[in-house]
ZAMARGU-4260 file (C-alpha; in steps of 0.2 Angstrom, whole numbers, plus 5000, padded with zeros to 4 digits):
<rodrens>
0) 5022/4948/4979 | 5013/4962/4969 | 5014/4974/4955 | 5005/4989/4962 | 4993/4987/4948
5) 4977/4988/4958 | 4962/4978/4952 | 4948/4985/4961 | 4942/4993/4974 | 4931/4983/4991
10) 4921/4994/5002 | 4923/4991/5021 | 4909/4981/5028 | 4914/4981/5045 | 4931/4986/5057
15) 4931/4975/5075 | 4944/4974/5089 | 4940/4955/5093 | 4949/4947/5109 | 4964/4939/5098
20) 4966/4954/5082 | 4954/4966/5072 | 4943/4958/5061 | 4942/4968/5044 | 4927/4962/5031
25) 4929/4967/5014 | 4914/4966/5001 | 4925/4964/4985 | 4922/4965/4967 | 4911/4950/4960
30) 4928/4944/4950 | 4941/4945/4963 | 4929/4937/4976 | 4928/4920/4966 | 4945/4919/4961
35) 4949/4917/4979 | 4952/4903/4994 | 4954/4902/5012 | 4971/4906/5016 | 4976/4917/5000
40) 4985/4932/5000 | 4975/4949/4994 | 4984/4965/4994 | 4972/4979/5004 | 4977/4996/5002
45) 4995/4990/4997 | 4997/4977/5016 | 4995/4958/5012 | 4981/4951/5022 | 4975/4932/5022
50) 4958/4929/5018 | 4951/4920/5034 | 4934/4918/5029 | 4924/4920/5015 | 4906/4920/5010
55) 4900/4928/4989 | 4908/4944/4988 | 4913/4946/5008 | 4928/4940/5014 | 4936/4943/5032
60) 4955/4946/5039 | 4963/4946/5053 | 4976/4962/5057 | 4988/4960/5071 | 4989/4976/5083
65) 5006/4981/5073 | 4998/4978/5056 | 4984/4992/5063 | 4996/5005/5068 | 5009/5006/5055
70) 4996/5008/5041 | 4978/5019/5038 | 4968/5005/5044 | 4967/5013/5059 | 4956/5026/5052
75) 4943/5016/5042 | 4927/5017/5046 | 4911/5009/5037 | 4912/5012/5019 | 4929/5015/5017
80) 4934/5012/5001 | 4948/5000/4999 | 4960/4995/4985 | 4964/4978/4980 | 4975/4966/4971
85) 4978/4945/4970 | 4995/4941/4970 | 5006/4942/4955 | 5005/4927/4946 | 5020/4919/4940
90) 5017/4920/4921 | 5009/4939/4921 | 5019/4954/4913 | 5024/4965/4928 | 5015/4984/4924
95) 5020/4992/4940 | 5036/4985/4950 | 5039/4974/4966 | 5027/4976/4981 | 5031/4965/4995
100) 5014/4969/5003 | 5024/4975/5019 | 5020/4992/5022 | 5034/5004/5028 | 5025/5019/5037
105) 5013/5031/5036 | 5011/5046/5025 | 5000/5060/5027 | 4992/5071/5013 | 4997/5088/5013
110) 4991/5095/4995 | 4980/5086/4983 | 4975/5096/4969 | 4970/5096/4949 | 4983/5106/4940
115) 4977/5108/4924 | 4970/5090/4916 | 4980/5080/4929 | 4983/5079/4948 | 4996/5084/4962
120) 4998/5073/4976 | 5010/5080/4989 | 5012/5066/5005 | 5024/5068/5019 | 5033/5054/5029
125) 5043/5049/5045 | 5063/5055/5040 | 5067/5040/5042 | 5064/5031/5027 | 5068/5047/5016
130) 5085/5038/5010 | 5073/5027/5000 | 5062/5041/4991 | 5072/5046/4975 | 5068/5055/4960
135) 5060/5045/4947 | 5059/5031/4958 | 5045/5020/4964 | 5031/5021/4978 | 5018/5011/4983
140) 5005/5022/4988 | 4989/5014/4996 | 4995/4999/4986 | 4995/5011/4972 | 5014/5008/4958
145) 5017/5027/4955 | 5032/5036/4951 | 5038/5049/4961 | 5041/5067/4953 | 5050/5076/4968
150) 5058/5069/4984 | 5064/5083/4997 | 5067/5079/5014 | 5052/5070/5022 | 5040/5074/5010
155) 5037/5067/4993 | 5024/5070/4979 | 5017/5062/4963 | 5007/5067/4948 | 4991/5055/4944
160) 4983/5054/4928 | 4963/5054/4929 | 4960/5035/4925 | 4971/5033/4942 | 4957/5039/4951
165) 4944/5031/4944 | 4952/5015/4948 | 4957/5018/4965 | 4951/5026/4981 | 4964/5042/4979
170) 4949/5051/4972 | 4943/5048/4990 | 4960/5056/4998 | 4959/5073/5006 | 4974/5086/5013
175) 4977/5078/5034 | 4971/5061/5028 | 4986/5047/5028 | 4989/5034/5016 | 5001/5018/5017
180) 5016/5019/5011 | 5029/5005/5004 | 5046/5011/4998 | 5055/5002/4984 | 5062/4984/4991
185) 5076/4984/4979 | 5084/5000/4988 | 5083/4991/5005 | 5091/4976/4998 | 5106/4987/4991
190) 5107/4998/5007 | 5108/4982/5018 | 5123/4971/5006 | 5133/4992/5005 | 5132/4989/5027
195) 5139/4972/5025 | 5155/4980/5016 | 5156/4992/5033 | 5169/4988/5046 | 5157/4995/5058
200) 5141/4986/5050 | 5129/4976/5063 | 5128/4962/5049 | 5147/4961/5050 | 5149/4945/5059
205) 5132/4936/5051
</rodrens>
């Protein structure tokens, strides 16, 4: 589990297709590096990946073919600049809110501007998840807590403040690019128990 508070940012060090998954190699911030094991959880552009392997500051993954095409890391190349976060830890204040690290879909960039001293991001999305986007709700964006500022149809946007980009790798966003997207897990949760109270709900007999 994660906050959406990202840490740091790892640059790509290199993006395989080996003969049983994609090997991804991160070189990570000096701190986050040495804080972690084999096996342990990080948080890369908002979808929890297990450190496989890890040498100073370079630690690998392994992504599974579905992993590769529901999120952006599909279109990394060398040098991409990822965001990162460890695990929440169980006696740490929670700044953003729940990320589950399980990345819903794809969002593509459609305006990303400055209006006045802050920023516009504008993202659209697959319909289908447009039931979870709500005014004032949250949205993990490349593993990013923000707060969405206007929901319509399939497209939602959100306003940044400038310390966001210099913590993250939005800066590095441009219109046509895509970013990960993970709705709020609370509004699954509700929508799911709501079907179980339907006569004609698929969980009925569970």
């Amino acid at each position: 589990m994660f906050t959406g508070i990202v840490e740091g940012v790892a640059k790509v060090k290199s993006f395989e297709e080996k003969k049983s998954a994609y090997l991804l190699q991160l070189d990570l911030p000096a701190e986050i590096a040495k804080s972690l094991n084999l096996g342990d959880s990080l948080a890369c552009n908002g979808c929890c990946l297990t450190v496989v392997a890890l040498q100073e500051n370079i630690a690998s993954f392994e992504l599974l073919e579905e992993s590769v095409r529901l999120t952006n890391f599909s279109e990394i190349k060398l040098g991409s600049i990822i965001n990162v976060e460890r695990p929440l830890a169980a006696d740490a204040r929670l700044g953003g809110h729940f990320v589950s690290g399980h990345i819903d879909t794809k969002g593509k960039v459609e305006i990303f501007e400055q209006v006045g001293k802050n920023y516009y991001l504008k993202i659209s999305f697959d319909s289908n998840f447009s039931k979870y986007a709500v005014y004032k709700g949250s949205i993990a964006i490349d593993g990013i807590s923000l707060t969405i500022a206007e929901a319509k149809d399939n497209t939602l946007s959100v306003w940044l403040i400038p310390h966001t980009l210099e913590v993250t790798n939005l800066s590095t966003r441009k219109a046509s690019e895509y970013v990960n997207l993970e709705f709020d897990i609370l509004a699954k949760y509700i929508e799911k128990i709501a079907l179980n109270d339907r006569k004609d709900s698929p969980y009925q007999e569970l």
